[in-house]
C-alpha positions in Angstrom: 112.1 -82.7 80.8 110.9 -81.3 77.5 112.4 -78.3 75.3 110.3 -76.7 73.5 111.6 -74.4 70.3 110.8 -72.6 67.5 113.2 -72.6 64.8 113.2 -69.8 63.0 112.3 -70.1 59.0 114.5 -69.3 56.4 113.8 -67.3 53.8 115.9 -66.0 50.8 114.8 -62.5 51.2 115.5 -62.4 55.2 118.4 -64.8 54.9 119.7 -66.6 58.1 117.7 -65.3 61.3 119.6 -65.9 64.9 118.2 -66.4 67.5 119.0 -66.1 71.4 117.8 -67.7 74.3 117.6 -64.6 77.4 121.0 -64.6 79.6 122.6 -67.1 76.9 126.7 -67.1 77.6 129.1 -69.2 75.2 132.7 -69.8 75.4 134.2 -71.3 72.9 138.3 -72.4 72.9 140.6 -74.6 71.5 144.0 -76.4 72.9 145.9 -78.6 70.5 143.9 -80.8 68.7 140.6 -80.4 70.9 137.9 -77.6 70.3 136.0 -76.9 73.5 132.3 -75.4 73.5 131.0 -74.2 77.0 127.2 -73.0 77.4 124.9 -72.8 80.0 121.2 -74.0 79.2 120.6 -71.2 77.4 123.3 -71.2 75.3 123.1 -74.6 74.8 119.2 -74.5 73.8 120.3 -70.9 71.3 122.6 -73.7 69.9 120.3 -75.9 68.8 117.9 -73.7 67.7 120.7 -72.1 65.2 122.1 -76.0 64.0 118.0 -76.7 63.5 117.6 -73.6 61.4 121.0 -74.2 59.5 119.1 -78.1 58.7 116.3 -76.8 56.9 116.0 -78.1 53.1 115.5 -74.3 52.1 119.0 -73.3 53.9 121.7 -73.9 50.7 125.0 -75.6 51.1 127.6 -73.0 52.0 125.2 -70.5 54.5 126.6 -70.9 57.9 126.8 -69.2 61.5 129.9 -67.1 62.0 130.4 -66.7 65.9 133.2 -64.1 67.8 133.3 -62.4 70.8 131.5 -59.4 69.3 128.3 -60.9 69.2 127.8 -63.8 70.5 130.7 -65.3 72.5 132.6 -64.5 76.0 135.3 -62.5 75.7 138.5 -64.6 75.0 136.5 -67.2 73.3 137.9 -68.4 69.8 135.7 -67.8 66.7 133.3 -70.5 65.9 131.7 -71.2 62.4 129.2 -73.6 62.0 128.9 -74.1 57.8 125.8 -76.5 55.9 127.6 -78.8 54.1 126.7 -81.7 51.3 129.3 -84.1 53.0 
C-alpha cells in the first residue's frame, strides 16, 4: 500500500501550518520511564505529515508542534511536543 501526502510548506510569514487527516484521534500517555503514542491511520498519517513539515530546511531549529487535549489529543492524553533540533 502507498500513502500519499502533501506536506504543507513553511513559510516565515504563515509560520508552522498543521494539518489533519478527517476522523484523526491521538492519545498520548506516559507511565515511568515509557511514553506511549496511540493513533489510528489517521492520526498516524496527520503525524507524519507534521514530523515531514517540521524536516524542512526552511523550518529553524527551535519551531516545534505543541500537542494537548485542547486541540489535538483525547481527553486524558499527556501533552506532547515535538521540537527541530540541531542534535
Amino acid at each position: 500500500m502507498k500513502i500519499n501526502v502533501d506536506i504543507p510548506e513553511y513559510s516565515e510569514s504563515d509560520g508552522l501550518v498543521s494539518h489533519w487527516e478527517h476522523n484523526f484521534t491521538i492519545e498520548v500517555s506516559s507511565s515511568k520511564n515509557q511514553t506511549y503514542i496511540k493513533a489510528n491511520k489517521a492520526g498516524l498519517v496527520s503525524l507524519a505529515i507534521q514530523l515531514l513539515t517540521l524536516a524542512q530546511d526552511e523550518v529553524e531549529v527551535g519551531r516545534h508542534f505543541h500537542y494537548d487535549h485542547y486541540n489535538s489529543l483525547e481527553e486524558g492524553s499527556v501533552d506532547l511536543i515535538i521540537e527541530k533540533a540541531e542534535l
